[in-house]
C-alpha positions as a Python dict, from the first residue, in 0.01 Angstrom:
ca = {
    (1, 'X'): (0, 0, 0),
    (2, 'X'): (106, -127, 354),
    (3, 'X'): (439, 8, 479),
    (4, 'X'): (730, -158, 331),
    (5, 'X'): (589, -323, 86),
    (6, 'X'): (717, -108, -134),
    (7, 'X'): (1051, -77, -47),
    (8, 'X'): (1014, -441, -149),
    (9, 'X'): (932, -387, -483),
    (10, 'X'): (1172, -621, -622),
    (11, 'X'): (1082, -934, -474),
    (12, 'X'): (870, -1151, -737),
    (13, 'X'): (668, -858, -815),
    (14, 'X'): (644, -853, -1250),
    (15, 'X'): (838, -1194, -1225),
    (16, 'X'): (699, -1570, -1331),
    (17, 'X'): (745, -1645, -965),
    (18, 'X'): (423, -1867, -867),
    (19, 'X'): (369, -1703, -500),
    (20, 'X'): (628, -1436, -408),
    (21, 'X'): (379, -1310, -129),
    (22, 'X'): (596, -1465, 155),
    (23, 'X'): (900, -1392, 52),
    (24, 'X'): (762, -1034, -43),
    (25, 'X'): (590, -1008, 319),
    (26, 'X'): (916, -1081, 488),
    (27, 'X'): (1157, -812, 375),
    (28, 'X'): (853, -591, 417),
    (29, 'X'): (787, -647, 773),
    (30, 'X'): (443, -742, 736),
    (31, 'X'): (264, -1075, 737),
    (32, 'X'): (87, -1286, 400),
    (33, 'X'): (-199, -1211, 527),
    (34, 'X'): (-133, -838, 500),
    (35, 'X'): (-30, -880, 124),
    (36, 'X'): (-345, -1091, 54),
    (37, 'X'): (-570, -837, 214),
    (38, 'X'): (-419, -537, 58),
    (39, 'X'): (-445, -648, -281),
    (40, 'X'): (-644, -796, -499),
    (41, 'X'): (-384, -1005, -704),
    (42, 'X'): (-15, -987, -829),
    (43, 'X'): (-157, -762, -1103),
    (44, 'X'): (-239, -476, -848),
    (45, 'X'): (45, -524, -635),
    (46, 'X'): (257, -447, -954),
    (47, 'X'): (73, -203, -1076),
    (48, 'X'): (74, -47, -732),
    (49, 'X'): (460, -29, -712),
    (50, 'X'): (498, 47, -1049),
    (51, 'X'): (311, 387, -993),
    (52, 'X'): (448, 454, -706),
    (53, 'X'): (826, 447, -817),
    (54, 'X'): (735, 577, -1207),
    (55, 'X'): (599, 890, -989),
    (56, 'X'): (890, 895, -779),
    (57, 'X'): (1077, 919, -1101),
    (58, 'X'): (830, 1171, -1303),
    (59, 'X'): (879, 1401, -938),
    (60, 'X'): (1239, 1359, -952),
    (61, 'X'): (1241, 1500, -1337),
    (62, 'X'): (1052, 1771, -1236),
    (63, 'X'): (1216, 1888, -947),
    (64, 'X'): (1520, 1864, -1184),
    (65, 'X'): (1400, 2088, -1444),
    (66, 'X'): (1241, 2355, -1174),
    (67, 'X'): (1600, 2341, -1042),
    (68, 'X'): (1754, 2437, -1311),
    (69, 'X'): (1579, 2767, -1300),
    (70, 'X'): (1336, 2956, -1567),
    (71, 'X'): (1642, 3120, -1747),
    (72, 'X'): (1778, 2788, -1805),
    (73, 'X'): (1896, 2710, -2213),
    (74, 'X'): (1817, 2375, -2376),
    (75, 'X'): (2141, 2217, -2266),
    (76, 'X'): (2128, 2296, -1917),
    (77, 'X'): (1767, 2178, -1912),
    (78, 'X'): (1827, 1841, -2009),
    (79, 'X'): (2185, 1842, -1858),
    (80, 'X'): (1968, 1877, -1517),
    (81, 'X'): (1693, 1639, -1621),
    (82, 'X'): (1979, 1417, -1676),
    (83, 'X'): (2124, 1428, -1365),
    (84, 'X'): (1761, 1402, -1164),
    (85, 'X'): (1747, 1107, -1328),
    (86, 'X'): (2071, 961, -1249),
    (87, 'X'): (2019, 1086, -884),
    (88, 'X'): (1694, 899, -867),
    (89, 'X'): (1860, 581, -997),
    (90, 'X'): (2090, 616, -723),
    (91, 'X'): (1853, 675, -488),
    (92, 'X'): (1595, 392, -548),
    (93, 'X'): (1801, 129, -709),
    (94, 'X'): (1547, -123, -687),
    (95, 'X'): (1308, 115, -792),
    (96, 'X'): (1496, 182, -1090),
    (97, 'X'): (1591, -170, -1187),
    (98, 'X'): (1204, -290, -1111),
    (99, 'X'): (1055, -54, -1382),
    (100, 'X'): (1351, -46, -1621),
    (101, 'X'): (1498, -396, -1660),
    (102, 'X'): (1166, -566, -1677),
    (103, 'X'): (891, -611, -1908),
    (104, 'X'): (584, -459, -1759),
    (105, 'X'): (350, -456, -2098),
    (106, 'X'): (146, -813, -1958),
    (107, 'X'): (-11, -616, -1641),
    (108, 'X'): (20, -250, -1691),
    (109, 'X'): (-342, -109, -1587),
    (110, 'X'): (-486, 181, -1791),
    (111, 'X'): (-336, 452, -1485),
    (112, 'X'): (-6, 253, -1477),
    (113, 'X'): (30, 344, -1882),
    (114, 'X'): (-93, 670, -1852),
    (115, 'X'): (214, 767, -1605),
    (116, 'X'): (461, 603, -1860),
    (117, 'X'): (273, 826, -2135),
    (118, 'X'): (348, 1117, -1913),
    (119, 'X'): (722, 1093, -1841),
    (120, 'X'): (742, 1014, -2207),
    (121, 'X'): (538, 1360, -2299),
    (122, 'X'): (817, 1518, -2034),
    (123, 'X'): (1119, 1395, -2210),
    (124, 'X'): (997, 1463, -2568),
    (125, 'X'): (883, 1809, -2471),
    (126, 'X'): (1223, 1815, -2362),
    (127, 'X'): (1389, 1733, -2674),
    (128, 'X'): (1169, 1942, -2872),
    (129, 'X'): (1260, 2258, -2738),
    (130, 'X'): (1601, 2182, -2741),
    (131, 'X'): (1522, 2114, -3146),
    (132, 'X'): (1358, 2475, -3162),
    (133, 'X'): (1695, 2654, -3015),
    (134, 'X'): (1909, 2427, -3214),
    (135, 'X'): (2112, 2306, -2928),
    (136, 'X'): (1940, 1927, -2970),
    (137, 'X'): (1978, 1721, -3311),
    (138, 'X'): (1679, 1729, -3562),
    (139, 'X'): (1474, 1367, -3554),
    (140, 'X'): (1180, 1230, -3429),
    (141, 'X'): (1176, 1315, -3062),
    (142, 'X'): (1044, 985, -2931),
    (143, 'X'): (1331, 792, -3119),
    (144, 'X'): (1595, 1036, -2957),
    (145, 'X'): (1475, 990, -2659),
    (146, 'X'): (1422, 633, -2658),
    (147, 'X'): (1823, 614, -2813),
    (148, 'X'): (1924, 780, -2496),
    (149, 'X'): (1724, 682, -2239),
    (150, 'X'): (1812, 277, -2366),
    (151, 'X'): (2151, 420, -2333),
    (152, 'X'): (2107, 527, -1951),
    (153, 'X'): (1964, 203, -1875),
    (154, 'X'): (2233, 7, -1992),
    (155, 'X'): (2485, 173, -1782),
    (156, 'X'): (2246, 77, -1512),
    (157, 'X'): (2274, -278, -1562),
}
């Protein structure tokens, strides 16, 4: 992905926007020629920045988690996977707002879907050992996590 183009991530990209490429190669620094060459449609270009920012978020999770240390009870787990998520919010707000407060189903490539699968598999994980110690509510771990991550989002908004 040329440089900057992703730190223009939310400029048309996922949108109905007919040709977003110049606007798109403007606040990245780089020329429509650039964005032509480097991708193969709108549907790689999104799927490009979508993985790179989903990652970002997945790493931030992780890095979370590790933080909190091997010791670490259920609550303090997901009180730090909480937090790594609000600090990566803060810290790519476009980011954030380009995977979370758009619909992404239309495009998403098989890799793109897997990555969502995969941060999904992290928080449910999550929730399901804080089931096991009794520290988390019983219920279906996808629907608790959905409940709360919806929840996150719309304090983003």
């Amino acid at each position: 992905m040329p440089h900057g183009v992703a730190g223009s991530r939310h400029v048309g990209v996922g949108e109905r926007q007919p040709d977003a490429a110049p606007l798109l190669g403007e606040r990245a620094g780089v020329g429509v020629g650039t964005i032509y060459r480097s991708f193969t449609g709108k549907e790689e270009l999104a799927n490009g920045v979508y993985r790179r920012a989903k990652q970002a978020m997945l790493d931030r999770l992780v890095e979370a988690l590790a933080a909190a240390g091997p010791g670490a009870g259920s609550r303090e787990r997901v009180r730090a996977v909480w937090t790594g998520l609000a600090a990566y919010a803060v810290s790519d707000p476009d980011g954030f707002a380009f995977l979370e407060h758009q619909q992404h189903a239309s495009y998403l490539d098989a890799d793109s879907v897997e990555l969502g699968r995969r941060i999904d598999a992290f928080a449910e994980e999550l929730v399901r050992d804080g089931q096991r110690s009794g520290d988390l509510r019983g219920g279906d771990p996808s629907l608790l996590v959905a409940l709360v991550f919806g929840a996150f989002v719309g304090l983003t908004k």
